[in-house]
C-alpha positions as CSV (number, residue, x, y, z in Angstrom):
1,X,102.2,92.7,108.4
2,X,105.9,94.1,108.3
3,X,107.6,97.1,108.7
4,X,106.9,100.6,108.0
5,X,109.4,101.9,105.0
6,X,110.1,105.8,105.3
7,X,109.7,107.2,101.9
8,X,110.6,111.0,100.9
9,X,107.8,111.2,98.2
10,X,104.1,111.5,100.2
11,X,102.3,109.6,97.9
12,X,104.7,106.6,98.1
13,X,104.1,106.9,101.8
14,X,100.6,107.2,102.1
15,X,100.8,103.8,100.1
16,X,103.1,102.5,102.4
17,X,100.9,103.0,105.3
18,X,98.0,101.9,103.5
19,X,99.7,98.9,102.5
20,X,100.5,98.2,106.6
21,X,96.9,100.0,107.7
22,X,94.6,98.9,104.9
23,X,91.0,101.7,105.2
24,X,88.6,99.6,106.9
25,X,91.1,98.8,109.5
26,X,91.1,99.3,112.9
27,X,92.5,102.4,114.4
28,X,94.4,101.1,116.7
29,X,96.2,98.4,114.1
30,X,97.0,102.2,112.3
31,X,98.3,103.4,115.7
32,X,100.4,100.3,116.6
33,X,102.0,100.4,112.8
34,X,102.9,104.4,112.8
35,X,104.3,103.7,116.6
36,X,106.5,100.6,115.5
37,X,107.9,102.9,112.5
38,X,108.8,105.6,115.7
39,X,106.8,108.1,115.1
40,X,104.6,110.0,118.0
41,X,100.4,109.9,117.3
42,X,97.8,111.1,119.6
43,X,94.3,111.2,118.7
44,X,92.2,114.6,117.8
45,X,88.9,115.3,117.8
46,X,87.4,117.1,114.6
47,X,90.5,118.6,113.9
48,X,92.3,120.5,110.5
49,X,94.6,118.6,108.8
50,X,96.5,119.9,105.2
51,X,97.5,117.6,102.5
52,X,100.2,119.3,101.9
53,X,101.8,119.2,98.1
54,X,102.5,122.5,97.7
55,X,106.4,121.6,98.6
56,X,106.4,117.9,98.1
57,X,110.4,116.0,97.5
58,X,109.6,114.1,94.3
59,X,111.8,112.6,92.1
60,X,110.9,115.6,89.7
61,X,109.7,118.4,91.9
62,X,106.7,117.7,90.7
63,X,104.0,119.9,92.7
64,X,100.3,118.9,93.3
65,X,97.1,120.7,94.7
66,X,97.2,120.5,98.5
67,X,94.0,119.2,100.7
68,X,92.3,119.9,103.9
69,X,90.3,117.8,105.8
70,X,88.4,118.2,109.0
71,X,87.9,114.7,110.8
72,X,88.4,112.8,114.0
73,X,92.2,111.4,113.4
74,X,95.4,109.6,114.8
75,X,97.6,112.5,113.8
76,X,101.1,110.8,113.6
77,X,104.9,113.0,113.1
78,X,108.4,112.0,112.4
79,X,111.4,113.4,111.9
80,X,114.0,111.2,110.2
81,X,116.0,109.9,107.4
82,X,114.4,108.8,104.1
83,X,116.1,106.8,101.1
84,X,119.6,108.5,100.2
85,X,119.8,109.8,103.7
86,X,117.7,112.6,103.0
87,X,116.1,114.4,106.5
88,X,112.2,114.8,106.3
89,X,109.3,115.4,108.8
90,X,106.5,113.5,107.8
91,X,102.8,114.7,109.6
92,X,100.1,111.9,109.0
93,X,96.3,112.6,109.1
94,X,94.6,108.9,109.7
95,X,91.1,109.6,109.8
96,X,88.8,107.0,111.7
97,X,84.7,106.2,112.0
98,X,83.4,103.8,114.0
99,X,87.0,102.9,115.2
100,X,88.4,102.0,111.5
101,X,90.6,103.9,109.2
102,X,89.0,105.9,106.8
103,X,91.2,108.1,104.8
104,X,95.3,108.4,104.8
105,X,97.1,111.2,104.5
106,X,100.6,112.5,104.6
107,X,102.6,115.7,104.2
108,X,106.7,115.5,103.9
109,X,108.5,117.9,104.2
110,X,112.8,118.7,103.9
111,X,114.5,119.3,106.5
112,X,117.6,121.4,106.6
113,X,119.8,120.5,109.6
């Protein structure tokens, strides 16, 4: 299915992950792809997750609503370089039923080293 592409801009990474981890997946096909692309993921239990857009790295600065969600999830982080070597921590909310993914969601962050 390829390999995980680290992008600054949430949205473009939810896509990416989606594109890897299509919803209706297994979990653990999710788990395997977020792993490959090094980043850490343990599972949670009915747990709070933000959608964070309040502070997103777009191309524009363009700013969205955020989004909470309370599910069981793979919960995924990285920190790392993005496109132009720009340093980001990404958090990832994969949300599962029945042991398939469900909904995909990412918050990204700057990081100032």
């Amino acid at each position: 299915w390829g390999k995980l592409r680290l992008y600054a801009d949430p949205d473009l990474m939810e896509q990416e992950i989606e594109r890897l981890a299509p919803l209706g997946s297994p979990i653990e096909q999710a788990k395997l792809v977020m792993e490959t692309g090094n980043f850490e993921c343990t599972y949670k239990q009915n747990n709070l997750f933000i959608r964070d857009r309040s502070s997103v790295i777009a191309p524009l600065g363009e700013r969205g609503e955020s989004v909470m969600y309370k599910e069981d999830m793979l919960y995924c982080n990285h920190a790392g370089f993005a496109w132009l070597l720009r340093p980001v921590r990404w958090q990832v909310m994969i949300a599962h039923e029945e042991s398939k993914v469900k909904i995909i969601a990412v918050s990204a962050h700057a990081q100032f080293l």
